[in-house]
N, C-alpha and C positions, 0 to 999 in steps of 0.2 A: 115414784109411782104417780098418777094423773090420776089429781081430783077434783072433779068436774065443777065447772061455777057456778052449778045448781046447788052445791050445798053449803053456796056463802061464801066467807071470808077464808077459807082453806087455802091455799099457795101451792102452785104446782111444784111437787119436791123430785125431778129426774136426772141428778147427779149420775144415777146408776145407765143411764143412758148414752153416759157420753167418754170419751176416753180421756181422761182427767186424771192423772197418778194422783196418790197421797200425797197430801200436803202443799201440794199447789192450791194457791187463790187465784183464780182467774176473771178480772172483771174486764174484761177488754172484747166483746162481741162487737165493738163500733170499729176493732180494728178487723178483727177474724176471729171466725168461731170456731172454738172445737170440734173434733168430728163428734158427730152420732155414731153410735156401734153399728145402728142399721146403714146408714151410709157407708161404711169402712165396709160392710159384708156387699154391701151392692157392687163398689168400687172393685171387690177383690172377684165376682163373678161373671162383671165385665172385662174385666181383664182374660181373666179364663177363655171367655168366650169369644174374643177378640183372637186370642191364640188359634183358634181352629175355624178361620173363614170360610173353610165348606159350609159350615154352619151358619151361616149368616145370610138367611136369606133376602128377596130382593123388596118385601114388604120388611124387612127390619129395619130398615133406610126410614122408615116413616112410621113406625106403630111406637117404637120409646118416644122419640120426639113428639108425636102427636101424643103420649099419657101426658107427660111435662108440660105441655103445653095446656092440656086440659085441666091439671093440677094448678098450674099458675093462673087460670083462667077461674078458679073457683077459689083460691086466693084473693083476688085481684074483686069478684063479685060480678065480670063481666063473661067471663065463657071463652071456652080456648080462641074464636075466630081472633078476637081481639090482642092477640098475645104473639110476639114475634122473639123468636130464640137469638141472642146477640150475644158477643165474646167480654165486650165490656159496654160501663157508661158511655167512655167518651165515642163507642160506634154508633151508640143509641143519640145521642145530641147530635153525633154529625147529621143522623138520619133527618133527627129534624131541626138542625141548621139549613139543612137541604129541600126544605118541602115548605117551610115558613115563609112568608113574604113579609121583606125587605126594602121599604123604599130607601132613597139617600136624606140624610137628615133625620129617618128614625131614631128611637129608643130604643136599649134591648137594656132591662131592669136584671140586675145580680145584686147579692145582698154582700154587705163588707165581708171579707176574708170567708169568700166561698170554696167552696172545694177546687182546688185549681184544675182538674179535668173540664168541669160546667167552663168557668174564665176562660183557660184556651180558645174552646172553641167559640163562644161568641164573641171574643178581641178580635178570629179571624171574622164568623161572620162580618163582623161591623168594618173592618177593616173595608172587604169585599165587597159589599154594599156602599161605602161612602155613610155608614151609620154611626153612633155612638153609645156608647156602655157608660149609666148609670149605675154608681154603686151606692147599694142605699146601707145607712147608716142606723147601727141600733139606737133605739129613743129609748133611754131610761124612764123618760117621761110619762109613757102610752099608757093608758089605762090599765091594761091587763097583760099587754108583751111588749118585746122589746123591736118588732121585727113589723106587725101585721100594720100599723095606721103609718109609720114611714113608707111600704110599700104602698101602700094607696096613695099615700098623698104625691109619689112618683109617679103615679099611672094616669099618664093624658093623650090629649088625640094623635098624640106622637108617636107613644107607644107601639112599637112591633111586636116582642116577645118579653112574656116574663119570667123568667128563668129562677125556681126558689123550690126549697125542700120542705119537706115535711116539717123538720130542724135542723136545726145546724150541726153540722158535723163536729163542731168543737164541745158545746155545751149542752144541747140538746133544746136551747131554746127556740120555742115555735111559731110557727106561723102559719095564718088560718085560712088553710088552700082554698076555703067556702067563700069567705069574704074577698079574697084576691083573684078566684076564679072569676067571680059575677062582673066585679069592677074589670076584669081585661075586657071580658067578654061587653062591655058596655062600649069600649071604644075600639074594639075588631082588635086588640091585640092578642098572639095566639100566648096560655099556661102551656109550659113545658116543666113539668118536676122530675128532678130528683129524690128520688125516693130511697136510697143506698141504705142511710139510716133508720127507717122505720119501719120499710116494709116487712110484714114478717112479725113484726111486734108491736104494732099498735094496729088497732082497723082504720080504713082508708076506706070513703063515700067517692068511689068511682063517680057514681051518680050525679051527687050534689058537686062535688067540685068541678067536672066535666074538663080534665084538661085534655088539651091536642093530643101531647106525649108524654108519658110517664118512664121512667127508665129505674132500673134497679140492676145491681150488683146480686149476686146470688150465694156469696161467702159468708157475706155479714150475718144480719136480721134474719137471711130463711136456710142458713145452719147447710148451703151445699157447698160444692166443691168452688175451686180457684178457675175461672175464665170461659166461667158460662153465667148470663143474666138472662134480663127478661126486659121487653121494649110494651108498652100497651098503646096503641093508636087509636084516635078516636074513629067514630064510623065513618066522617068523613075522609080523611087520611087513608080508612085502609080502602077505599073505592079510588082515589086518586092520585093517591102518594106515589111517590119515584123512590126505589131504592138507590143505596150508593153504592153499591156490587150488582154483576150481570149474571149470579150463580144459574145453574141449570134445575135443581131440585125446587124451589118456588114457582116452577113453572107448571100449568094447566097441564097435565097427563105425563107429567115429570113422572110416576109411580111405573111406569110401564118402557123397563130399560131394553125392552127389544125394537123401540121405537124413537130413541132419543134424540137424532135426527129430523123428528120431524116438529124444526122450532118453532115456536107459539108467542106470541106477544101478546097471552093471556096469562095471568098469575094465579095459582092457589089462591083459594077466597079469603077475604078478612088481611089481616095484619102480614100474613104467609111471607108475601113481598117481599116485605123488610128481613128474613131472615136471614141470616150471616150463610157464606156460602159453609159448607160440611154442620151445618146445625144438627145434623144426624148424631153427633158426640157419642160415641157406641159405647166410650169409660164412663163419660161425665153426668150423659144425660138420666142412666138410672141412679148415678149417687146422689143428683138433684130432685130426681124424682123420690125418693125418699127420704130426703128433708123436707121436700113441699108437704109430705103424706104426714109428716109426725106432726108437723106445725096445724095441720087442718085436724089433726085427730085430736091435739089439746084444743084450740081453738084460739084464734086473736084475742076475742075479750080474753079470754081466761088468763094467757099471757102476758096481757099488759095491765090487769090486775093483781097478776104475782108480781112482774118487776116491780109495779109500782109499789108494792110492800117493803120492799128492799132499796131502790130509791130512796121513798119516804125515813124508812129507818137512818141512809146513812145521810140525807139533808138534815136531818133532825140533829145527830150525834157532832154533822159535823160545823153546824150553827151552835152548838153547846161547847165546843173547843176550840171555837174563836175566827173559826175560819169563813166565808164568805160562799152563798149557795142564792139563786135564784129564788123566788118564789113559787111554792106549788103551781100557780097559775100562771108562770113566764115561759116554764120547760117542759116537757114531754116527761111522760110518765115512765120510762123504759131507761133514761140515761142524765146525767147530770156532770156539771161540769163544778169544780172546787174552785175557790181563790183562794189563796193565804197571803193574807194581809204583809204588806213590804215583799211581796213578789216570789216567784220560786226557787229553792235554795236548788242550784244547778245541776247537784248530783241524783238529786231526789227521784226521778224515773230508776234511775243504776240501782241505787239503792234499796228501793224496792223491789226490786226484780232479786235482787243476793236474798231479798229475804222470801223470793217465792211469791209475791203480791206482783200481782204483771198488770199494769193500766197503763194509759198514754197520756202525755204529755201533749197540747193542743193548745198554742198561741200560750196564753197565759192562763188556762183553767188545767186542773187534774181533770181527764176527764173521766168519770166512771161507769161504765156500761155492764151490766148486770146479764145473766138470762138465767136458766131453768137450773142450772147447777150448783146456783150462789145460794147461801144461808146464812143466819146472821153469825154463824162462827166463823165465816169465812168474813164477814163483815170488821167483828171483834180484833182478826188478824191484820186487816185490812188500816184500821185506826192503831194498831199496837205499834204498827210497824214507818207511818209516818210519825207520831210523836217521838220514834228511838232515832229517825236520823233528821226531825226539825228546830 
């Protein structure tokens, strides 16, 4: 049940929401999330509906797509214009590999052992450019993280693009889009984030950060289906930006198929542009649109005040058992990432999984990723079952 963050320190407890057998622990949302029952019921009425194309009229092409987008758009804090429907990240970075300027001899800033879709595509940008790929290095040292004063002190008049997440996909340590945003923006270089990781579960200052492009994944953090995300362009971007497909549906009076013929080299307003050619997703887009709807009906803070109850409990349990966790002030409050000290015993992912504990394995941290379904029994299981195979 959902209890609202007006009455304190309560923890949203919606196990009963989600399709979870007995006896499963599942702390892996940084891999993919469980279904919601309401998404599986959406998923199973588009199908239906999908069966009887009579039915499918010539506004249905654009009334899902445009609620999702609207959804994502009050999500995100900036409003559907801003919001472009995309298959994955890596179509969303091409977007804006493609729209960024590039000289030869630029910088494009990536953080060490970043998610290798972001890497690809800036090796190519720089390639293509005659540019180079800076990878910046965690500073144990930094005041308060391990990520944000190394990125600045890489950001100079050289700088093109800086390419970094909310946190890092391994450990969930963070970096402070506010102070990296200001510093690009000080020497013209364009913020592009990844967002895969957070969106959905912690709040995000559209505002204060102001990057060019923001890209998210739509499986993880906002609980929808597999191969539909979300691109956010800034205002500038969606008045001038170039898509990297010639679809017909982003086009200016696209909505009126007795007329399609009559081509326009004027786009849908805002982000539209950028949309992936068939964005209409007639399965995907209401099982997405009903994860956006649960996520805004608990609310961000509210949910990254419950994970963070759960977090906190297993950094605590698992600095008490010898093992090695970040400082509350290095990592994101939704996911954490484990060390054990002399490295990881090989089997250890396998192993827990026989015992029904499902996490991931990420360079050398456990990584554990929490959301609405987790409790501390699930936690209890969760340490029972590493100390029986460490």
């Amino acid at each position: 049940m959902f209890v609202p963050a007006s009455l304190g320190m309560e923890a949203i407890q919606a196990a009963d929401l989600f399709e979870i057998p007995e006896g499963i622990t599942y702390l892996n949302c940084s891999y993919m999330s469980p279904q919601l029952k309401s998404v599986s019921a959406a998923g199973l009425d588009a199908v239906r509906l999908k069966a009887t194309p009579w039915a499918i009229t010539e506004a249905n092409w654009f009334s899902c797509a445009e609620e999702l987008r609207a959804l994502a758009g009050k999500l995100l804090g900036t409003g559907a214009d801003s919001v472009a429907l995309i298959p994955a990240v890596s179509y969303g970075m091409a977007i804006a590999a493609a729209n960024v300027r590039i000289n030869p001899g630029d910088s494009i800033i990536l953080l060490a052992q970043a998610y290798p879709t972001n890497v690809y595509t800036w090796r190519e940008a720089a390639r293509k450019h005659n540019a180079r790929i800076i990878t910046v290095e965690r500073d144990p040292s930094g005041p308060n993280d391990m990520w944000t004063e190394a990125v600045l002190r890489a950001i100079d008049d050289r700088t093109a693009v800086v390419c970094v997440p909310r946190c890092h996909w391994m450990d969930g340590s963070v970096v402070d889009l506010v102070r990296v945003g200001e510093r690009a923006r000080q020497v013209g270089a364009a913020l592009v984030i990844d967002a895969s990781q957070s969106l959905g579960a912690v709040p995000l200052d559209i505002e204060r950060i102001q990057p060019d492009f923001l890209v998210s994944v739509g499986y993880k953090w906002l609980l929808g289906p597999y191969g539909l995300g979300y691109l956010y362009a800034s205002p500038k971007w969606q008045q001038v930006g170039v898509p990297i497909e010639q679809s017909s549906l982003p086009r200016r009076g696209s909505e009126d198929f007795t007329r399609v013929t009559d081509f326009s080299d004027e786009f849908q307003p805002g982000a539209r542009r950028f949309d992936m050619g068939e964005f209409t997703q007639f399965i995907l887009a209401p099982m997405a649109a009903a994860a956006l709807q649960q996520i805004l009906d608990w609310g961000i803070a509210s949910i990254e005040q419950s994970l963070s109850q759960l977090t906190g409990e297993i950094a605590q349990r698992a600095l008490a058992a010898g093992y090695e966790v970040a400082p509350a002030e290095q990592r994101s409050r939704h996911m954490l990432g484990i060390r054990f000290r002399g490295g990881l015993p090989a089997t250890l992912a396998a192993s827990l999984a026989a015992a029904k504990v499902h996490l991931s394995i990420r360079g050398d941290f456990v990584r554990i990723s929490p959301h609405l379904y987790n409790n501390s029994a699930g936690i209890d299981r969760l340490f029972a079952a590493i100390a029986s195979w460490v």
